[in-house]
C-alpha positions as a LaTeX table, in Angstrom:
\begin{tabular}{lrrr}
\hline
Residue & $x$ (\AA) & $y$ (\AA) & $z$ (\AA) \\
\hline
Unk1 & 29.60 & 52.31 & $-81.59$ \\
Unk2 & 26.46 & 51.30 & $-83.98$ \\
Unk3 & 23.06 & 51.47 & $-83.23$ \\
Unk4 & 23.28 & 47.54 & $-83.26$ \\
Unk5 & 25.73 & 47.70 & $-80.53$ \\
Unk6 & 23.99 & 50.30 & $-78.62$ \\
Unk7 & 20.41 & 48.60 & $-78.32$ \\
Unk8 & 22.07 & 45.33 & $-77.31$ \\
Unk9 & 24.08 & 46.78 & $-74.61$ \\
Unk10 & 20.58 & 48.91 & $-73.60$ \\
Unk11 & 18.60 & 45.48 & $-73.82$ \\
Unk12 & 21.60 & 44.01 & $-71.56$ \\
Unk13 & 21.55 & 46.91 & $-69.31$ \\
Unk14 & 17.46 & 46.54 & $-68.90$ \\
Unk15 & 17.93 & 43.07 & $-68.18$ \\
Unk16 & 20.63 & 43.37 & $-65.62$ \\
Unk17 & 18.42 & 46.64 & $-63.96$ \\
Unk18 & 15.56 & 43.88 & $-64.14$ \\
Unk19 & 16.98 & 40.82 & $-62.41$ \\
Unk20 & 18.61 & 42.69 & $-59.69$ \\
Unk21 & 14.97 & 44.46 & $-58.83$ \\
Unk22 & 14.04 & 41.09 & $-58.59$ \\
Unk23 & 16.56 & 40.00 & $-56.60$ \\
Unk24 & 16.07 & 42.53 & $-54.35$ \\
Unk25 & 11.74 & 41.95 & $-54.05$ \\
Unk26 & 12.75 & 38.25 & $-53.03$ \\
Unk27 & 15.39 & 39.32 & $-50.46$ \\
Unk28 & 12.93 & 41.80 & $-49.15$ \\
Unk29 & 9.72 & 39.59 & $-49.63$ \\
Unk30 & 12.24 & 36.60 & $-47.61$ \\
Unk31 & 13.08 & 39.29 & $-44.87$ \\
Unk32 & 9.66 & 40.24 & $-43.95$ \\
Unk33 & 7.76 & 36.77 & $-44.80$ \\
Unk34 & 9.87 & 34.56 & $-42.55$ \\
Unk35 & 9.73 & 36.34 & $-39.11$ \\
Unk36 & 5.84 & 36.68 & $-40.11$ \\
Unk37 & 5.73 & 32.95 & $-40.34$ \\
Unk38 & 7.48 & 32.76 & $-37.02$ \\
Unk39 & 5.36 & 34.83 & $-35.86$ \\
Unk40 & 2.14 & 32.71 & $-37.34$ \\
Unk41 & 3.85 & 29.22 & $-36.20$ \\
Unk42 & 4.13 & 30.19 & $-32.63$ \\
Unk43 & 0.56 & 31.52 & $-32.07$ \\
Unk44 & $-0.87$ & 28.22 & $-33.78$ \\
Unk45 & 1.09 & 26.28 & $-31.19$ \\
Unk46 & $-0.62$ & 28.47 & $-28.20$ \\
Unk47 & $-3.90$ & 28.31 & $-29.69$ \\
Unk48 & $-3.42$ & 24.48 & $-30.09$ \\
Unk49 & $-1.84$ & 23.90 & $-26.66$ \\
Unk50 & $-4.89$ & 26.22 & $-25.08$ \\
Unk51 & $-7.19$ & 24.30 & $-26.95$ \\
Unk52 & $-5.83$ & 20.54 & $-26.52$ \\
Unk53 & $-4.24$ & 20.70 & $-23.58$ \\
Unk54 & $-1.09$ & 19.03 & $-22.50$ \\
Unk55 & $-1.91$ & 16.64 & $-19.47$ \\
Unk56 & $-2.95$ & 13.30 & $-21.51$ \\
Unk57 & $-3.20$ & 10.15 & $-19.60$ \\
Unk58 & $-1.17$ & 7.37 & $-20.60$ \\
Unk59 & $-3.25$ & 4.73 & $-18.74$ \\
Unk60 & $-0.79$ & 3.12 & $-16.52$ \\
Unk61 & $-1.08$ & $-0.22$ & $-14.70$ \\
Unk62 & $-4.27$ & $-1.23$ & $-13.18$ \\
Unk63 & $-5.03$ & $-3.51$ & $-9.82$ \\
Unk64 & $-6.42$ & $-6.25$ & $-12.20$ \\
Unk65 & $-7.91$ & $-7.90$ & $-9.30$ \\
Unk66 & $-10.18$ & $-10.78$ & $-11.32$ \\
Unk67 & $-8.29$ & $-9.71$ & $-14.65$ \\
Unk68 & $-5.20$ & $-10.98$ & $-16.34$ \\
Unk69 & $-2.59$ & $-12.76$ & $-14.36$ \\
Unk70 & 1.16 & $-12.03$ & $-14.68$ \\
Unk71 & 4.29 & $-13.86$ & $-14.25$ \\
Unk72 & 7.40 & $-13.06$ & $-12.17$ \\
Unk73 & 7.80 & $-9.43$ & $-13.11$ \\
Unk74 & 5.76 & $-7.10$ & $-12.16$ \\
Unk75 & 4.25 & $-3.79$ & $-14.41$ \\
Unk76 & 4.76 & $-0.26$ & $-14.12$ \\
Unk77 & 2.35 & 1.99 & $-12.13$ \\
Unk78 & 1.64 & 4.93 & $-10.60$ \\
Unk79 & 2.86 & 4.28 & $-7.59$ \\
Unk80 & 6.40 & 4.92 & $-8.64$ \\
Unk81 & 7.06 & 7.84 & $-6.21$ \\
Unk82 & 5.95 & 6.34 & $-3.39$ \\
Unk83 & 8.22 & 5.31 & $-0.66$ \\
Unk84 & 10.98 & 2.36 & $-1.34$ \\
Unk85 & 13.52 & 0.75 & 0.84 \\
Unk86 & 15.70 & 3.05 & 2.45 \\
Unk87 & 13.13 & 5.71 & 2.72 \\
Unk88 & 11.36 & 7.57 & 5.67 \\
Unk89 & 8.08 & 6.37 & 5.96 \\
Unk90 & 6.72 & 9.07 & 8.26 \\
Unk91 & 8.70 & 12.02 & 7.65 \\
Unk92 & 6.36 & 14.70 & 9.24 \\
Unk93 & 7.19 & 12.46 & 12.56 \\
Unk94 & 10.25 & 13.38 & 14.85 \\
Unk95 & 10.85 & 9.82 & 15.19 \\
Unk96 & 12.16 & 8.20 & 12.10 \\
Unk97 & 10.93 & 5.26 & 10.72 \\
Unk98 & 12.74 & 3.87 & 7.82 \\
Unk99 & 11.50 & 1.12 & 5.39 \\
Unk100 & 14.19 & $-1.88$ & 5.44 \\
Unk101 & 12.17 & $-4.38$ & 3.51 \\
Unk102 & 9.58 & $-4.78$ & 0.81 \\
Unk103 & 8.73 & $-8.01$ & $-0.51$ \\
Unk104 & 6.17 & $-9.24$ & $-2.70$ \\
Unk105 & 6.12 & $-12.70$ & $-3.82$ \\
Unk106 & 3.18 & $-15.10$ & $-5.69$ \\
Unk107 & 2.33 & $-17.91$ & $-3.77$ \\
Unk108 & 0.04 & $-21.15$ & $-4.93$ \\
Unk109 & $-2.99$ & $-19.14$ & $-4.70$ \\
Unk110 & $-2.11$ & $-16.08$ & $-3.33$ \\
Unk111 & 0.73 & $-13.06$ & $-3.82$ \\
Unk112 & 2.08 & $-12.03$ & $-0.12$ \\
Unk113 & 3.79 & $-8.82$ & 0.80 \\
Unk114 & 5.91 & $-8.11$ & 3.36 \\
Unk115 & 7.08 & $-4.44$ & 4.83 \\
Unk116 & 9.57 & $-3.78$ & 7.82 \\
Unk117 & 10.95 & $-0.77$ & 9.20 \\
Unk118 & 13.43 & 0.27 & 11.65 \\
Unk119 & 11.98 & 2.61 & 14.38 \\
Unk120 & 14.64 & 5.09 & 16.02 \\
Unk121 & 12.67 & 7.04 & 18.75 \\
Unk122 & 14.41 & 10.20 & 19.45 \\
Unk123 & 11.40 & 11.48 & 21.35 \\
Unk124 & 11.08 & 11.71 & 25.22 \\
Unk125 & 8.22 & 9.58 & 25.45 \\
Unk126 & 7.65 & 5.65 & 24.61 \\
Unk127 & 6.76 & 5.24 & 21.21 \\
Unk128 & 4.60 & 2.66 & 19.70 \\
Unk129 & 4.40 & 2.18 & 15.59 \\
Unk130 & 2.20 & $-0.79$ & 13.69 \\
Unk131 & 1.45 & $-1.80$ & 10.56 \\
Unk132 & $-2.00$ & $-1.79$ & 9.87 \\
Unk133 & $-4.01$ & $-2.34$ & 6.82 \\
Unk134 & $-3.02$ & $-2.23$ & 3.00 \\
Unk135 & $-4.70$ & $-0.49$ & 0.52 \\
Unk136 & $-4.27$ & $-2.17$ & $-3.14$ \\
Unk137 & $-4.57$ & 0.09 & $-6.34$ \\
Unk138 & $-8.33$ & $-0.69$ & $-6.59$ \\
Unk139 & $-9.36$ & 1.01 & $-3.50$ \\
Unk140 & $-9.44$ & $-2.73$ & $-1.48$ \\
Unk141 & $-8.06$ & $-2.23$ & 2.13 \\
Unk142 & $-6.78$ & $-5.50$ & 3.30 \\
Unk143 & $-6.20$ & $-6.70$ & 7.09 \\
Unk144 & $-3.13$ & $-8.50$ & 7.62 \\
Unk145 & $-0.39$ & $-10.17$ & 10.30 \\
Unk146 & 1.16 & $-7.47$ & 11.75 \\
Unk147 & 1.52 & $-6.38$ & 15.74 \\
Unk148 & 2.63 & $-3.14$ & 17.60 \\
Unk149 & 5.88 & $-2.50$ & 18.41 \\
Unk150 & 6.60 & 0.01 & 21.46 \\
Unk151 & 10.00 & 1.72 & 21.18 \\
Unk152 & 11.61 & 3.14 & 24.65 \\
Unk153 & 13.09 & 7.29 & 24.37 \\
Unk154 & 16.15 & 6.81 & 22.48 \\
Unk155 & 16.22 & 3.29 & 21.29 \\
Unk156 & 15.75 & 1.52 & 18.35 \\
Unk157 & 13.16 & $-0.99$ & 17.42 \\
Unk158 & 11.52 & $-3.30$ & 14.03 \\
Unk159 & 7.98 & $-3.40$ & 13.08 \\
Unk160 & 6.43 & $-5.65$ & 10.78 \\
Unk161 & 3.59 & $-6.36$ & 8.69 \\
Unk162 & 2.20 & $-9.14$ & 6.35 \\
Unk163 & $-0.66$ & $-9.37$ & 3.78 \\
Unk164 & $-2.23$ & $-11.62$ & 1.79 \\
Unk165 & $-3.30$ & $-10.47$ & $-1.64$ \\
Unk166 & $-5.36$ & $-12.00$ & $-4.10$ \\
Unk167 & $-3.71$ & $-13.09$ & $-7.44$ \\
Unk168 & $-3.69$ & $-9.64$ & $-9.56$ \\
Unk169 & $-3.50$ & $-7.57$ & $-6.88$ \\
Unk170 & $-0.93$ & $-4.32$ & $-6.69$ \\
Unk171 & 0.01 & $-2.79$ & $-3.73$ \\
Unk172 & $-0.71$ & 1.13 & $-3.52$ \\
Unk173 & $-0.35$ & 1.98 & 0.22 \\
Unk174 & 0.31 & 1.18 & 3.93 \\
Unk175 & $-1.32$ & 2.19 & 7.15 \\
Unk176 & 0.98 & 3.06 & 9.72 \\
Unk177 & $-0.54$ & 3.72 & 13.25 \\
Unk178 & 1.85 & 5.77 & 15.60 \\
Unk179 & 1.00 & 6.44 & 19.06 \\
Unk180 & 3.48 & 8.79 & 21.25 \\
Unk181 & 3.34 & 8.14 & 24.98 \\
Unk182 & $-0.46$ & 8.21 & 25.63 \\
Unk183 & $-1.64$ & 10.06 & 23.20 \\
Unk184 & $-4.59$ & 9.13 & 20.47 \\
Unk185 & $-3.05$ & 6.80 & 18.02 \\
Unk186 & $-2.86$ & 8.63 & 14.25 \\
Unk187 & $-3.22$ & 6.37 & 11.38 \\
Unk188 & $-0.73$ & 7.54 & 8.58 \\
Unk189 & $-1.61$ & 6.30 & 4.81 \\
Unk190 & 1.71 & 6.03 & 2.90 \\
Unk191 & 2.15 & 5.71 & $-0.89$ \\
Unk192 & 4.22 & 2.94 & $-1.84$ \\
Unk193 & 6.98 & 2.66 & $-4.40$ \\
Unk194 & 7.02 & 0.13 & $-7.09$ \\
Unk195 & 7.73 & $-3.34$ & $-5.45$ \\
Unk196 & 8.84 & $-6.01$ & $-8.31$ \\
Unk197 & 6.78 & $-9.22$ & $-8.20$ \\
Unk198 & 8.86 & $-12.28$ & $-7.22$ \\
Unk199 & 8.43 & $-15.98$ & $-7.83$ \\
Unk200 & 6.10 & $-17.43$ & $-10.36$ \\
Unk201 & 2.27 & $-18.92$ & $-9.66$ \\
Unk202 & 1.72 & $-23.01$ & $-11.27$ \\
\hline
\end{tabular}
């Protein structure tokens, strides 16, 4: 072997020793850098979460009594998990009063809503349910055509109530008054669920 020979293979050698050391930093510098990052990533979410918050309000349908008028269908609110057709409308109650029709329909100059329920007294006394007044989603209460219906101890009876809302108007909730035998009537305000918007205004 010459001396040529023997620094080259030295100088290959060197630069072998050299690359792998190298090799080795990054693997090392990767292993400890990335769960550091982690690490760094999750705490900046927390601070920003505990900072910012997470509850932003997306708005949502408003009564728009006065404002803009729409046509046959009506717009999402937050009355969505209020009570629909089908539904109890006085759970707490050991009568049950279930919610067989909601209707809402625009008129010439005026949107009218409709609610019925079946009344199935399973009490011992006479029990007497009635519609009173509606609340719309800008805090109006509104009076409308409704009268009390007195259900006997284990029969069945409908109730029914009418309003008249003005153009714009969304409703948000129903008064029920209950009265058990001759007790104090109770006045019950139940959310409503979304009720589409039939017909169409000239």
């Amino acid at each position: 072997m010459t001396p040529e020979t023997t620094d080259a293979d030295t100088s290959a050698e060197d630069a072998e020793a050299h690359r792998r050391r190298t090799i080795i930093r990054l693997l090392v510098g990767f292993g400890i850098g990335i769960p550091v990052l982690i690490e760094l990533a999750t705490f900046a979410g927390l601070v920003e979460q505990s900072l910012l918050g997470g509850d932003g309000d997306d708005g949502g349908g408003g009564d728009g009594e006065g404002g803009e008028q729409t046509g046959a269908t009506d717009t999402p609110d937050a009355s969505e998990a209020g009570v629909g057709v089908g539904d109890e409308l006085l759970p707490e109650t050991p009568q049950r009063e279930t919610l067989t029709v909601a209707s809402f329909r625009a008129g010439d100059d005026q949107w009218v809503i409709t609610l019925a329920a079946e009344v199935e007294n399973t009490g011992s006394a006479p029990y007497t349910v009635q519609f009173a007044s509606l609340v719309t989603q800008a805090g109006r209460r509104v009076e409308g055509s409704h009268r009390a219906v007195t259900v006997a101890p284990g029969e069945t009876g409908q109730v029914t109530g009418t309003w008249q809302l003005q153009p714009g108007s969304r409703p948000d909730a129903v008064v029920v008054r209950t009265t058990e035998g001759d007790a104090t009537p109770t006045d019950h305000e139940v959310a409503l669920g979304r009720i589409p918007l039939e017909g169409t205004r000239p």
